[in-house]
GUGU-297001 format. One line per field, with one value per residue (C-alpha): x, y, z; residue in one letter. Coordinates in nm, 4 decimals, m for minus. Example, Ala and Ser with C-alpha at 12.3 -4.5 7.8 and 13.67 -1.06 7.14 Angstrom:
residues 2
u = [1.2300/1.3670]
v = [m0.4500/m0.1060]
w = [0.7800/0.7140]
type = [a/s]
This chain:
residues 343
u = [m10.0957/m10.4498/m10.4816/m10.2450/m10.4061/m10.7364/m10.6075/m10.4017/m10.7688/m10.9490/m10.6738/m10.7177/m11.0665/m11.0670/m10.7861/m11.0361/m11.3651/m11.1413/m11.0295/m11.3784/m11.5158/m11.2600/m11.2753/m11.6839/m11.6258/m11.4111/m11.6318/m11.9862/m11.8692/m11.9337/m11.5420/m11.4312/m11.5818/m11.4224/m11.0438/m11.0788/m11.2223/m10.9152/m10.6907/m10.8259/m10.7835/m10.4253/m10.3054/m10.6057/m10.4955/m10.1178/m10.3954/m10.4393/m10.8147/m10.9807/m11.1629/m11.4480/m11.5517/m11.5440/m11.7235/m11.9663/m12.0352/m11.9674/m12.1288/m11.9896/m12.0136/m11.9626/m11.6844/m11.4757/m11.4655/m11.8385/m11.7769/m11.4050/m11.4606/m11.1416/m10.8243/m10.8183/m10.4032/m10.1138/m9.8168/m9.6108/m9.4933/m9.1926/m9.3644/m9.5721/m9.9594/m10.2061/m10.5563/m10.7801/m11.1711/m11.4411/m11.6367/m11.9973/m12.0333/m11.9030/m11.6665/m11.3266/m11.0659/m10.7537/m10.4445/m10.1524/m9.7909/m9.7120/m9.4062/m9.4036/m9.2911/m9.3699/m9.4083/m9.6006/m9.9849/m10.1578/m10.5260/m10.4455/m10.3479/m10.5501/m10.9086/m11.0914/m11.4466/m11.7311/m12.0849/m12.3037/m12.2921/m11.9469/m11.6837/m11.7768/m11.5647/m11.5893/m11.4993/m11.4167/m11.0167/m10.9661/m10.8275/m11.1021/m11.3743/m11.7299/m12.0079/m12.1899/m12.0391/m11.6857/m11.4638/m11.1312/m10.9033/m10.5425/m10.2633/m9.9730/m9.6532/m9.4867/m9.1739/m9.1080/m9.1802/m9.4578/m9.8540/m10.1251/m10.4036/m10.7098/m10.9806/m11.3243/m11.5558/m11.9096/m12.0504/m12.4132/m12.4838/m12.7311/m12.6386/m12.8427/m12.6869/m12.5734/m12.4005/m12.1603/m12.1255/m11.9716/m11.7826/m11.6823/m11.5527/m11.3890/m11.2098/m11.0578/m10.9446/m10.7500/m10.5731/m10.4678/m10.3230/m10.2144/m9.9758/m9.9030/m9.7786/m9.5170/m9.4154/m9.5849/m9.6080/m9.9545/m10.2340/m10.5669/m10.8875/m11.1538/m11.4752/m11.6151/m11.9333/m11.9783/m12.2752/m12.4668/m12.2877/m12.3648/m12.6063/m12.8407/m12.8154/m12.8762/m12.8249/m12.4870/m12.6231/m12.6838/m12.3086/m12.1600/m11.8981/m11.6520/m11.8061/m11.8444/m11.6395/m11.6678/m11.7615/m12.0885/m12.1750/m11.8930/m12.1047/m12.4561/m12.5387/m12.4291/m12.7766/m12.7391/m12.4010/m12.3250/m12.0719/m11.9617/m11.8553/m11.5253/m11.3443/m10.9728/m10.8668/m11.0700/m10.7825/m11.0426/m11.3009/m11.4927/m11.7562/m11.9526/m12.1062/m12.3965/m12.5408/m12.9317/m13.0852/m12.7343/m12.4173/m12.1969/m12.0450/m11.7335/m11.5561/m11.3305/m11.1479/m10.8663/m10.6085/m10.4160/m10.1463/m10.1282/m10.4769/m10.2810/m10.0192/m10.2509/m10.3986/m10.0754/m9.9681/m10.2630/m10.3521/m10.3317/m10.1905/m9.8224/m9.7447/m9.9177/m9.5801/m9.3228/m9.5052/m9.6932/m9.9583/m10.0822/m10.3798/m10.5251/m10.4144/m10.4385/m10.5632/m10.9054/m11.0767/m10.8352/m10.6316/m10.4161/m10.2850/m10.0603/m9.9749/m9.7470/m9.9184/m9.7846/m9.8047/m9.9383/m9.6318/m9.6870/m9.8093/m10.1794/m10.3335/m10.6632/m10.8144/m11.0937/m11.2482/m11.5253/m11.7597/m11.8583/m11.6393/m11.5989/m11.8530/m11.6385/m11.5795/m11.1922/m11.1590/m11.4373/m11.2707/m10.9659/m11.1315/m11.3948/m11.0365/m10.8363/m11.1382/m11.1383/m10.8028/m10.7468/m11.0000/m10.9116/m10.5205/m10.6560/m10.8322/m10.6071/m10.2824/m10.0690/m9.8201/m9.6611/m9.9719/m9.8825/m10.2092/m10.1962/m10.1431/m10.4539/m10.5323]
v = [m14.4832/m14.6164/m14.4197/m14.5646/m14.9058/m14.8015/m14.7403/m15.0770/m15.2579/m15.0871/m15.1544/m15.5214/m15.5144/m15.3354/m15.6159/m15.8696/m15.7441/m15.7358/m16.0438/m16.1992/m15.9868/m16.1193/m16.4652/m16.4554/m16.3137/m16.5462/m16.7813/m16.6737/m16.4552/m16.6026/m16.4646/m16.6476/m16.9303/m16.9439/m16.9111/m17.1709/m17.3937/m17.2672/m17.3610/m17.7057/m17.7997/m17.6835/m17.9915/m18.2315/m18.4186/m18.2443/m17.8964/m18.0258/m18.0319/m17.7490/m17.4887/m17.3763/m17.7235/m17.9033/m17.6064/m17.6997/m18.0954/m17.9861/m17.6407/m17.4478/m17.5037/m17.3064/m17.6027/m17.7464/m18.0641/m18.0582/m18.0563/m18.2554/m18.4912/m18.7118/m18.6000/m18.9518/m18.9237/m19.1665/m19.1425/m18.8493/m18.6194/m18.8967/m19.2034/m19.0071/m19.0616/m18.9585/m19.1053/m18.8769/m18.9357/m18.6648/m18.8838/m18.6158/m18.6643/m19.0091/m18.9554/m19.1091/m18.8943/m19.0479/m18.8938/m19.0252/m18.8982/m19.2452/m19.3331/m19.4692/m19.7854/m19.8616/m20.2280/m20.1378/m20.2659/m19.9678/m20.0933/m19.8578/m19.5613/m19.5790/m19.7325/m19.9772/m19.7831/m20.0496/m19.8988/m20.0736/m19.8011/m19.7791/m19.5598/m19.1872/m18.9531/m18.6175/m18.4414/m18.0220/m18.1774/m18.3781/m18.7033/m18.8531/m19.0654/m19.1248/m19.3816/m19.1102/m19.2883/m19.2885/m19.0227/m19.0072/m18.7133/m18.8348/m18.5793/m18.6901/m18.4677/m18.3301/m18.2572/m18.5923/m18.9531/m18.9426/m18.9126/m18.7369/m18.9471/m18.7935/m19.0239/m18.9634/m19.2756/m19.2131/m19.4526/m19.3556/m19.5893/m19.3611/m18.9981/m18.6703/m18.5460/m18.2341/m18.4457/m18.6531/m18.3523/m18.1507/m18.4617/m18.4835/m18.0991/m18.1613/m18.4589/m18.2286/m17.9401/m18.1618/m18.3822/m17.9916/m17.8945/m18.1982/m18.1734/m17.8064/m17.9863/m18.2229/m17.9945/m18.2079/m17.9318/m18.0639/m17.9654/m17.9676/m17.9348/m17.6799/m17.6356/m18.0114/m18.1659/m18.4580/m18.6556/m18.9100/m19.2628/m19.4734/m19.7716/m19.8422/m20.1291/m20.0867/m20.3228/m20.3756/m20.1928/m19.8592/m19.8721/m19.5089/m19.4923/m19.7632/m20.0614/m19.8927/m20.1199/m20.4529/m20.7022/m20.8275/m21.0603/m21.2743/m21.3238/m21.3501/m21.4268/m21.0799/m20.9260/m20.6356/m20.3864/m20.1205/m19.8504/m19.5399/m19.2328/m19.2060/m18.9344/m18.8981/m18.8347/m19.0948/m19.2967/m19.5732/m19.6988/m19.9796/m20.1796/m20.5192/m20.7581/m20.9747/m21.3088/m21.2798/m21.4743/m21.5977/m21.4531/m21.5089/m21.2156/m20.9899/m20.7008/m20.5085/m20.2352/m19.9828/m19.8897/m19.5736/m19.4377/m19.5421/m19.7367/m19.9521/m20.0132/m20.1065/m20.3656/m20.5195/m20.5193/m20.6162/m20.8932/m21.2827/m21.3271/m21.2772/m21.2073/m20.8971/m20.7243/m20.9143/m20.9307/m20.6553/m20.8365/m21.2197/m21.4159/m21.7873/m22.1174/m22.1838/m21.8145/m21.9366/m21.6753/m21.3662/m21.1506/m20.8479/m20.5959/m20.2795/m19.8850/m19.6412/m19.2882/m18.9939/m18.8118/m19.0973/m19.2982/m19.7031/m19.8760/m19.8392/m20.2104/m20.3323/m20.6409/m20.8667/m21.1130/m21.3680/m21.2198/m21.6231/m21.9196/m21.9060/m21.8135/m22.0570/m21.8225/m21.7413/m21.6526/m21.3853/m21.2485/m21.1930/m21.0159/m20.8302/m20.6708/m20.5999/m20.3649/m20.2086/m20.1981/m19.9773/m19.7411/m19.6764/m19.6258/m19.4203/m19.1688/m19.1310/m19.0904/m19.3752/m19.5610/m19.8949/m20.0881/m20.4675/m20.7247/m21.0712/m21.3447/m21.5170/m21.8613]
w = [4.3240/4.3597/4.0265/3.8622/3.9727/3.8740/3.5094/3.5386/3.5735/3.2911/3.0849/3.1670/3.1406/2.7983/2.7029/2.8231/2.6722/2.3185/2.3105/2.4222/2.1607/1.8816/1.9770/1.9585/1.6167/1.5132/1.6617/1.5029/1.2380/0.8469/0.7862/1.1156/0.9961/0.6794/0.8383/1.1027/0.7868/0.5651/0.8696/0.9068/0.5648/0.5396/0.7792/0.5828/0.3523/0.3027/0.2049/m0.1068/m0.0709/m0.2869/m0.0063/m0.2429/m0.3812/m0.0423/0.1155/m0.1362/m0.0313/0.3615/0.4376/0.6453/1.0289/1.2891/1.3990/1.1445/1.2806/1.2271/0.8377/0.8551/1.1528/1.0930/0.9573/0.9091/0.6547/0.5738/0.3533/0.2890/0.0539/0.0072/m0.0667/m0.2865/m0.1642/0.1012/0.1952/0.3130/0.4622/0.4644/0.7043/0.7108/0.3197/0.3221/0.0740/0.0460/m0.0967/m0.2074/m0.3998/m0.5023/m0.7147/m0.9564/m1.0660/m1.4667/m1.4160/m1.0618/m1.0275/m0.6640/m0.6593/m0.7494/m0.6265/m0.2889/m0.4845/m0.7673/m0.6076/m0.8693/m0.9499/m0.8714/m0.9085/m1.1950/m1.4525/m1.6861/m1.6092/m1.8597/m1.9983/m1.7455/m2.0557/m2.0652/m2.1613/m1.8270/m1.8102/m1.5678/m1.5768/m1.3430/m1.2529/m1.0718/m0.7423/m0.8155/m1.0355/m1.0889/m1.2683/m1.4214/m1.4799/m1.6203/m1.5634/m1.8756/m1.6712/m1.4724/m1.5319/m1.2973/m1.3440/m1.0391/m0.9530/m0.7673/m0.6717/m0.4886/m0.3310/m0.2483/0.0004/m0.1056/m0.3845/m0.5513/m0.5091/m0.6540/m0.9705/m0.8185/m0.5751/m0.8317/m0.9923/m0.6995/m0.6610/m1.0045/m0.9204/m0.6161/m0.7540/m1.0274/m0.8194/m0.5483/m0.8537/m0.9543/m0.6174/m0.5616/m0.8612/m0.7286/m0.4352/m0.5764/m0.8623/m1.1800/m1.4474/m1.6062/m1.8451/m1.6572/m1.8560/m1.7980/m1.6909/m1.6683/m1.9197/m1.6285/m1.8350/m1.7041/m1.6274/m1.9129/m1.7643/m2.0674/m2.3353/m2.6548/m3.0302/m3.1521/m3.4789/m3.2447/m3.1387/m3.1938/m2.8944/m2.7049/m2.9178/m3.2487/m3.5023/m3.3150/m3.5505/m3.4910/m3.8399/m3.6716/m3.3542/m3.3639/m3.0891/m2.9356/m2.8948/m2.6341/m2.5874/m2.3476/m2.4056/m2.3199/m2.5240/m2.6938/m2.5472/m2.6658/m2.3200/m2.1043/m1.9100/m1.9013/m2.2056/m2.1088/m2.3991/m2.2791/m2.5099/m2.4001/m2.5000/m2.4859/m2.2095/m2.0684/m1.8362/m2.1648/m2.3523/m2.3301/m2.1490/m2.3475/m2.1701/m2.2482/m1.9896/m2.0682/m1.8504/m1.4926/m1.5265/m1.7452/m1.5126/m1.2350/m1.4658/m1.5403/m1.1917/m1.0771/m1.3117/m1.2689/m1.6328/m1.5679/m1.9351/m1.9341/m1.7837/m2.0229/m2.3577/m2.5750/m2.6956/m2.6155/m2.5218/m2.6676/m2.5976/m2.2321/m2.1577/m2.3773/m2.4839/m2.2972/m2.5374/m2.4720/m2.6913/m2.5981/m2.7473/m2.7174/m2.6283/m2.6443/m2.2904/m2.0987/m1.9750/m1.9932/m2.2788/m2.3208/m2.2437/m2.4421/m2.2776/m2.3879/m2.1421/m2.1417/m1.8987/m1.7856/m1.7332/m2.1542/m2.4539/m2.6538/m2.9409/m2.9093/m3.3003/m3.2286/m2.9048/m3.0721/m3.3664/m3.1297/m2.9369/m3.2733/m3.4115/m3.0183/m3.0011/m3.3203/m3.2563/m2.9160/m2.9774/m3.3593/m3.0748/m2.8335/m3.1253/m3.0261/m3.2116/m3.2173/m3.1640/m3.0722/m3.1378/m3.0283/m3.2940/m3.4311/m3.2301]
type = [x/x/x/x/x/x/x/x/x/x/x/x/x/x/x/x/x/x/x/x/x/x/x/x/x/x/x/x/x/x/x/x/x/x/x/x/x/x/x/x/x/x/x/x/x/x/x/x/x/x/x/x/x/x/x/x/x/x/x/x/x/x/x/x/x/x/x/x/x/x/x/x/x/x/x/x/x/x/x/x/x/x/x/x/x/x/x/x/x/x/x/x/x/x/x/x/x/x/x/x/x/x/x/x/x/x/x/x/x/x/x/x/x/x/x/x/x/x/x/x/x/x/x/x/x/x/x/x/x/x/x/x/x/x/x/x/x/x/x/x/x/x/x/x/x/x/x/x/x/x/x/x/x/x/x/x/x/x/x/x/x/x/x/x/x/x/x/x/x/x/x/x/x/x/x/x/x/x/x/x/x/x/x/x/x/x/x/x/x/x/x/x/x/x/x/x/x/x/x/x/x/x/x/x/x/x/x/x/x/x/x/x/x/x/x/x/x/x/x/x/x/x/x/x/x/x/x/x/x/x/x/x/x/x/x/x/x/x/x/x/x/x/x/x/x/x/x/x/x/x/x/x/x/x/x/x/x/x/x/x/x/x/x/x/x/x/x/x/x/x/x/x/x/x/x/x/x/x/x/x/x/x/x/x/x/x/x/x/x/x/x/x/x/x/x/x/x/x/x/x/x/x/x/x/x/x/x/x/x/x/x/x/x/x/x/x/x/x/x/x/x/x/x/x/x/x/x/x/x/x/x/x/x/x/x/x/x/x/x/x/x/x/x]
């Protein structure tokens, strides 16, 4: 009996010493690590969050919650969106499924970049754009009426390059599990050419991207552009126009796919939802005109705006969005383009 007792206890004690054994190697070992990290990220976020490139901003720490601090999550897979914070980077992650058509206020789902530089083309065939602080990736679904939005915040106003690039990286890979996850068949790009946010001025005779075309002779007193590449998949192409020594000029901005419908919903001119094209007359120096494109849902939006109060040149303004709006729609193949009547 005492034996039998005696075997009973170094049983135990073996049963003890392995399980103290495998939980210090799951605890210290690299592969340990990398399971309890895997774990936490399939409840962060719905596990759409890419494990490599968020290893990559994060590290890897011994405790998960050293690298994912707050599984910080609302909606579902039902209403369509999640918001997600990686609180030790100070990024804000947010992804969200979008209805063509929704009339909701997309501003929550679709987060408004605001650093100084433009919004760039990432390039590589995505549909996303970056200011080196803020990147979004677009993928529209070719077998429902809906479109993925992935969008990552930065709260660092400056980061390194190799920062906004693993950003830029990140951003892509959760838009493409993130249409994984609500079944949107979609045609992500490949490896990304992230460039450098476009920041610099230059003359309106150097314009070779989004203000190439504008007609200048009509305006001379534009002095000093900014622009971005044209990229044929950018969801967002932004050109300003500046007035030397003033706060006059113009914005001119295209909208394509759900971008456009957050600027319609969004947007104090109610006339943006009912008509194609508009502008003048009481709206001054505003003007709107709209596209058809192939692949991208709503009606592509091109919008010119005084960047003041008013730079008093309406005829101009309308002219300056007409050369915009053509090129843009020309690039990214849409049809039925609607331009506003002439004031």
């Amino acid at each position: 009996m005492r034996g039998i007792r005696r075997w009973v206890w170094v049983v135990a004690l073996a049963v003890v010493l392995a399980l103290l054994g495998g939980y210090g190697w799951y605890r210290l070992s690299d592969t340990g690590k990398r399971w309890r990290y895997e774990d936490r990220l399939q409840s962060y976020c719905g596990g759409v969050l890419p494990y490599e490139e968020t290893v990559a901003l994060t590290g890897l720490p011994s405790d998960p919650a050293t690298g994912l601090p707050h599984d910080v999550a609302e909606g579902t897979p039902k209403q369509g969106w999640d918001f997600c914070w990686i609180k030790s980077m100070d990024i804000v992650i947010t992804t969200a499924r979008i209805p063509t058509g929704s009339a909701d206020d997309l501003r929550f789902y679709l987060p408004r970049l605001r650093a100084e530089a433009l919004p760039t083309p990432m390039g590589g065939g995505w549909r996303g754009v970056t200011d080196g602080v803020n990147t979004t990736v677009v993928l529209p679904c070719t077998n429902r009426a809906h479109a993925i939005a992935a969008t990552a915040q930065l709260t660092e106003e400056e980061p390194d390059k190799s920062v906004s690039r693993r950003v830029a990286e990140l951003t892509a890979a959760t838009a493409v599990n993130a249409a994984d996850r609500w079944g949107c068949e979609s045609k992500p790009g490949a490896r990304l050419e992230v460039v450098d946010p476009a920041s610099g001025s230059s003359t309106p005779q150097e314009a070779d991207g989004t203000c190439a075309g504008v007609p200048w002779t009509r305006n001379k007193r534009i002095d000093t552009i900014t622009e971005t590449p044209a990229d044929r998949l950018a969801p967002l192409a932004t050109c300003l126009l500046d007035e030397a020594d003033t706060d006059d000029g113009y914005r001119l901005e295209a909208s394509f796919g759900p971008f456009a419908q957050r600027e319609r919903n969004d947007s104090l001119h109610s006339d943006l939802t009912e008509k194609s094209a508009g502008g003048g007359g009481e709206a001054g120096e505003f003007f709107w005109a709209s596209a058809a494109c192939p692949g991208d849902g709503p009606r592509a939006l091109f919008q010119i705006s005084p960047q003041s109060g008013t730079s008093g040149d309406p005829s101009f303004a309308r002219a300056a969005l007409v050369a915009f709006a053509k090129r843009a729609a020309e690039r990214h193949d849409c049809n039925s383009l609607q331009l506003p009547a002439a004031p």
